[in-house]
N, C-alpha and C positions, 0 to 999 in steps of 0.2 A: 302782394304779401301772402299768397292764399296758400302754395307750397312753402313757404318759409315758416309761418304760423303749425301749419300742419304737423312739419319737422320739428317742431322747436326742443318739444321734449326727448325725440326720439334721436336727435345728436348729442344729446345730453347722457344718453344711454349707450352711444356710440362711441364718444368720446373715450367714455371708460374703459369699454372693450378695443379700442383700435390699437394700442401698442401690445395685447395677444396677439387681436388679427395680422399685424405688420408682419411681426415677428414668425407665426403658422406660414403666411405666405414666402418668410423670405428662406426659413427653414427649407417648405415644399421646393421651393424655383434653386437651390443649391443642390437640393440631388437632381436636380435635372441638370445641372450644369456640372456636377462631376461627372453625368455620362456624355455628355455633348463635345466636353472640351477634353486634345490628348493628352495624354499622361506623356511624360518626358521621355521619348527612344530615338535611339538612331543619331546622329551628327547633327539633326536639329534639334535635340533634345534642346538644348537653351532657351531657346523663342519660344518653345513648347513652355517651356518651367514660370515662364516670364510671363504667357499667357493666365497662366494659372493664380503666378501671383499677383497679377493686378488682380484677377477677377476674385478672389478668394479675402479681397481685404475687410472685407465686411461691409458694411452700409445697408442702408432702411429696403433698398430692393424695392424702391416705392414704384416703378415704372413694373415690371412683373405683378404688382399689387393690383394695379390700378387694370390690367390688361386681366388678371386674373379676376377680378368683382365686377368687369366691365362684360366678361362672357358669360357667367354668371347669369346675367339678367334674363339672356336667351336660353339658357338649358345647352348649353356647351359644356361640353366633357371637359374637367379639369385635365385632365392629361395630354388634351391637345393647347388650352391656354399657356399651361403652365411652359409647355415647350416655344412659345413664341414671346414668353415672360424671359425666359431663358436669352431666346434672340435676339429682344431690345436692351439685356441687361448686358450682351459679351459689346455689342455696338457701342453702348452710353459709356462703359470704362475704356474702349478704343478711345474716344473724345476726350477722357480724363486724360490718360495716360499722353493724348500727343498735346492734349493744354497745356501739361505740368513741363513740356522738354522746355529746354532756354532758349530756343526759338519763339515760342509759347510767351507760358505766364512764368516759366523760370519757378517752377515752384521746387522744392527738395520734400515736404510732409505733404503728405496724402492718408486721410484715414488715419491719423495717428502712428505714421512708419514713413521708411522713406519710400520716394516716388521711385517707381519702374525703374527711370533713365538712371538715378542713381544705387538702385540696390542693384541692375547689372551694367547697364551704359546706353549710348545714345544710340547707337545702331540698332538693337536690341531691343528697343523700346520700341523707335520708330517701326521696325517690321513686326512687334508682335501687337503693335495697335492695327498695324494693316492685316494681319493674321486674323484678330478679331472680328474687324469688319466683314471680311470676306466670310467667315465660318458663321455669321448669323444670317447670311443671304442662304449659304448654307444646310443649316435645322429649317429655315422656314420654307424653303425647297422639299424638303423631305416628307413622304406621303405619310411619315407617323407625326406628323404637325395637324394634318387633318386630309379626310381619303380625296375629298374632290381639289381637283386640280385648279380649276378657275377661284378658288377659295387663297390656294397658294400663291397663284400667281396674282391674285388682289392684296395680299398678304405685304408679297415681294416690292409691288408698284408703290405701295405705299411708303415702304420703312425708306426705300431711293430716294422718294420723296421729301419727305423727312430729313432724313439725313445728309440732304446733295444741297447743291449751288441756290437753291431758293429756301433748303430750309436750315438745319443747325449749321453748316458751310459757309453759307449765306450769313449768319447771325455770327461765327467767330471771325469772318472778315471783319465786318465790322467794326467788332469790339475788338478786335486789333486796332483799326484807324481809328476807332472812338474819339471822340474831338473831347472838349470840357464845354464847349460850345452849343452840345448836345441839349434838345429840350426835352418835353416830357415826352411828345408824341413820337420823336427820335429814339428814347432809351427801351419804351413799350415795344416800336417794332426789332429794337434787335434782341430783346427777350422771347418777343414770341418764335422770332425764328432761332437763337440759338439753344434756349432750354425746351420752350414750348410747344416745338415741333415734334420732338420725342414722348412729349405726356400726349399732346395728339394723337398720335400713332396706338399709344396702349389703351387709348381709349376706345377708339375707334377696330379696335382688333375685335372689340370684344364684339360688336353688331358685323363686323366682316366674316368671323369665325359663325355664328350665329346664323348667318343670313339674312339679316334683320331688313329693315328697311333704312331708304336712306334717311327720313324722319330719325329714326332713332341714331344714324349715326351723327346727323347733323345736333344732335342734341350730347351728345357725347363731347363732339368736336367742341363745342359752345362749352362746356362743361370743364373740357380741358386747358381752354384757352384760360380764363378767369382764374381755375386753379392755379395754372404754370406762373400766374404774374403774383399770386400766392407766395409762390414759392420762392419764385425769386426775390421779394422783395423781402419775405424774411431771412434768404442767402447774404443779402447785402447788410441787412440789419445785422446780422451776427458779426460781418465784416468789422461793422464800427462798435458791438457792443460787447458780443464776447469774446472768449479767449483762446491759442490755440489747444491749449487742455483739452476745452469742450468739447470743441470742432476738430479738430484732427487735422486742422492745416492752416495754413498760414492764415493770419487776422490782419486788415487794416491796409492790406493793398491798394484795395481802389481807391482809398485819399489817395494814397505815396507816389499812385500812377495818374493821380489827378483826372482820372474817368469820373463822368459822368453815370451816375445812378438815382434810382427814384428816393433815398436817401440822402443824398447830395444836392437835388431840384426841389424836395418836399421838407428835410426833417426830419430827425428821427420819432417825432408824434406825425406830422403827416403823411409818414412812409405807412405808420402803424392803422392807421384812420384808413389808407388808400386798402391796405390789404384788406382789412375788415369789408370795406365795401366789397372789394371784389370773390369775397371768401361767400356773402350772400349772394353775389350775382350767382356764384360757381353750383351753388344749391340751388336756385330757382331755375338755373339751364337748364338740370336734371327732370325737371317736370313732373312727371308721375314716378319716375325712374328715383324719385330720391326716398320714398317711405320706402320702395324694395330692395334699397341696397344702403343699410345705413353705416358700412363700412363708406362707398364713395361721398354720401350727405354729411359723413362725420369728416373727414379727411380734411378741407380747407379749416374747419376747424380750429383743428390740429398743429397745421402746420404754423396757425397764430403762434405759437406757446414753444415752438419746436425750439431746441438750445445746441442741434449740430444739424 
């Protein structure tokens, strides 16, 4: 309890301040992604337009957040984070935009608008999700991500990682074949790989960017893992408790699909009991790392109370 104790007060202080901090960081990571991503020209101007408008829907920008206070701790130049905030942000709406097709989860709201496939169509979504993914390999390619190379190309190994056949890939298989059959330690591992791989990655940006050691990334990793199931179980909880208003997209799916969720195994009090726990694990990960960064010791927090 001795980092939890420590913290107690200082999430407390955090708490209040993290919907500025969200908000300064998702501000900063949107001019970087007006200069990253093209503007509409030429005969592919559409996939171009379609780019933009998924990425431009709004949302918490929490993975850019989290890769932004995760470099932070090293003495990382914001201008090189924020560019790889940028990265994992044009990737994570690639995944949105090809969840929502009717292949997918069939969804039409996104964000509170309609999804990609149908504000332009299906072909059109599908290439300019693959447009996205290719252009974050992209920025973090590029030597104004940060000057040394083996930084990049750690950068790159990882987000593949991530993103491929062992991790978010991996995880929307899955939850495609998802049984109802599903137990707890079944629903765990296709969270960590289909959300959880990605909060990984921005965590861990932050000590790769840094140079840190692998202690501190492995304590990042730890950090993110605990968060990601944070968040998803509050994702799910909103599923059955609020409404599309709030949330900006469909409610109540995962009954209607009869997936299994830590919700659906637990309850909606021991879905809420299961996050609390792990919202402490996700702060005692952090170690030392949680008095200097009380944006990241506030965050699980946070996401307790979160209503989209």
């Amino acid at each position: 309890m001795g980092h939890l104790d420590t913290t107690k007060d200082l999430n407390k202080a955090a708490l209040a301040g993290l919907p500025r901090a969200i908000a300064a960081s998702a501000a900063a990571v949107d001019s970087v992604l007006e200069t990253v991503l093209p503007r509409p020209h030429g005969p592919q101007g559409r996939v171009q337009e379609a780019m933009r408008y998924a990425t431009f829907a709004g949302g918490k920008r929490l993975r850019p957040f989290l890769v932004l206070h995760s470099a932070r701790l090293f003495g990382v130049n914001d201008a090189h984070s924020l560019r790889v905030g940028s990265a994992i942000e044009v990737l994570h709406t690639y995944s949105l935009v090809h969840d929502d097709l009717p292949c997918m989860d069939d969804d039409d709201l996104r964000r509170g608008r309609p999804t990609t496939h149908i504000a332009f169509d299906e072909m059109t979504a599908v290439l300019a999700g693959d447009a996205l993914l290719t252009i974050a390999f992209e920025i973090l390619a590029d030597a104004k991500t940060h000057p040394d190379p083996d930084v990049r190309v750690a950068l790159v190994a990882r987000l593949a990682q991530a993103a491929g056949h062992d991790g978010m890939i991996g995880g929307q298989v899955i939850d495609m074949l998802a049984e109802q059959s599903f137990g707890l330690d079944d629903v765990i591992n296709l969270q960590r790989l289909k959300t959880g791989q990605l909060f990984e990655f921005s965590c861990e940006a932050g000590p790769i960017l840094g140079q840190a050691s692998a202690e501190d990334r492995a304590r990042l990793r730890a950090y993110a893992r605990e968060m990601g199931v944070v968040f998803q179980i509050t994702d799910d909880l909103l599923d059955v408790t609020s409404t599309a208003e709030k949330t900006g997209k469909a409610v109540g799916k995962d009954a209607g699909m009869g997936k299994a969720t830590l919700v659906t195994l637990l309850g909606v009090a021991g879905a809420r009991a299961e996050a609390e726990k792990r919202a402490r694990a996700a702060i005692e990960a952090l170690g030392p790392h949680a008095v200097r960064s009380p944006e990241l010791s506030g965050l699980p927090l946070f996401l307790l109370d979160r209503e989209s």
